[in-house]
C-alpha positions in Angstrom: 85.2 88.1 121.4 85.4 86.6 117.7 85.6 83.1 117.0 87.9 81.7 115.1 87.4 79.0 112.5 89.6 76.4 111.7 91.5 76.5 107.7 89.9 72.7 107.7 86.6 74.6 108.2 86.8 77.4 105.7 88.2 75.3 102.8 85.5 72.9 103.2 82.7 75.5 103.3 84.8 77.5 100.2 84.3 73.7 98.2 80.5 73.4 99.1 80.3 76.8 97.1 82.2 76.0 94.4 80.5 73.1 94.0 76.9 74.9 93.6 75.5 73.9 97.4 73.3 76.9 98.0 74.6 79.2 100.7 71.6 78.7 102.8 72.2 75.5 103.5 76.0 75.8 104.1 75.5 78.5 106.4 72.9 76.0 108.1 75.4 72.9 107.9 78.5 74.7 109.2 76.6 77.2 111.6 78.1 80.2 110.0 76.6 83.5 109.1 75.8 84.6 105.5 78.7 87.8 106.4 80.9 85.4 107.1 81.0 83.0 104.0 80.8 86.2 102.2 84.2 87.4 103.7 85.4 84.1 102.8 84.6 83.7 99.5 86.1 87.3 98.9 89.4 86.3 100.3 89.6 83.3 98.2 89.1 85.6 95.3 91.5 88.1 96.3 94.1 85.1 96.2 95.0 86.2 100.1 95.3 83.6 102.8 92.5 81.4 104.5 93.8 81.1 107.8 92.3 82.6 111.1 93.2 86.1 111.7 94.3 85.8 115.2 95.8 88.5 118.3 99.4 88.7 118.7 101.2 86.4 121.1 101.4 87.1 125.0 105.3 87.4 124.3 104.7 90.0 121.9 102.1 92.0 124.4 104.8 91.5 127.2 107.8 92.5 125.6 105.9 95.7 124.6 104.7 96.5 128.1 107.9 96.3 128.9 109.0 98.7 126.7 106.6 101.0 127.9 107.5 100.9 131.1 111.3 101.4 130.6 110.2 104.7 128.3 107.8 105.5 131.1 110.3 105.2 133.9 112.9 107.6 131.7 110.0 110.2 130.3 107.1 110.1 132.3 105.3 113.1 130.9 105.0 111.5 127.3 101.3 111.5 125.8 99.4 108.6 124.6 100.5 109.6 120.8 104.1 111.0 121.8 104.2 107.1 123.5 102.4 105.4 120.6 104.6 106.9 118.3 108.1 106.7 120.0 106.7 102.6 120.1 105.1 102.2 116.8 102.5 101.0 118.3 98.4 102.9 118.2 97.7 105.0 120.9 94.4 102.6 121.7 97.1 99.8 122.2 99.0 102.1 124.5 96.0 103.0 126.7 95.1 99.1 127.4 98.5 98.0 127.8 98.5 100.9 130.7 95.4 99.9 131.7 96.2 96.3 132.3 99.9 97.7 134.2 97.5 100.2 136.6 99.6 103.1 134.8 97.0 106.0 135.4 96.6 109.5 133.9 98.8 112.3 135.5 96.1 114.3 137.2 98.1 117.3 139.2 96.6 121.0 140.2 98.1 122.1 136.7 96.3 120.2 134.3 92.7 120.4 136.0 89.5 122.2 135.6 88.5 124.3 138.4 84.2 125.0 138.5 
């Protein structure tokens, strides 16, 4: 899992390079790696924001596993990208959030392999 660093954090490393501190040592002092200075220092010169790029919410993960059950419960048949689409949502988003509600693949006669 990433870790996220504090704006306090990033601003103050951002200063140490601006102000000529080599990046060794500011990797060393802030306990950083090299990449991520780098990605830093790129988003200040892209002029895009310093803050930590977190998840989304809990509420937001709920209310769309609710969704997918209430589609589920209408259209059970739907695919991963027929779901993923109808939800605006990608399809590797879909298969966790049915993974964490126990939803499981349809596995009837019909759709398997016979050796």
């Amino acid at each position: 899992m990433p870790k996220y660093y504090s704006e306090d954090m990033r601003k103050a490393a951002l200063d140490a390079v601006s102000r000529g501190e080599s990046r060794k040592e500011i990797i060393k002092f802030f306990g950083i790696s090299l990449k991520t200075l780098a990605n830093w220092i790129k988003l200040k010169r892209s002029g895009e924001d310093l803050r930590p790029n977190k998840r989304g919410s809990y509420k937001e993960a709920k209310s769309v596993r609710e969704r997918l059950l209430e589609v589920i419960s209408r259209q059970p048949d739907l695919t991963l990208d027929e779901l993923s689409e109808l939800l605006s949502k990608h399809r590797t988003t879909i298969f966790y959030h049915l993974k964490k509600l126990g939803v499981t693949r349809k596995k009837n006669d019909a759709t398997r392999r016979t050796r």
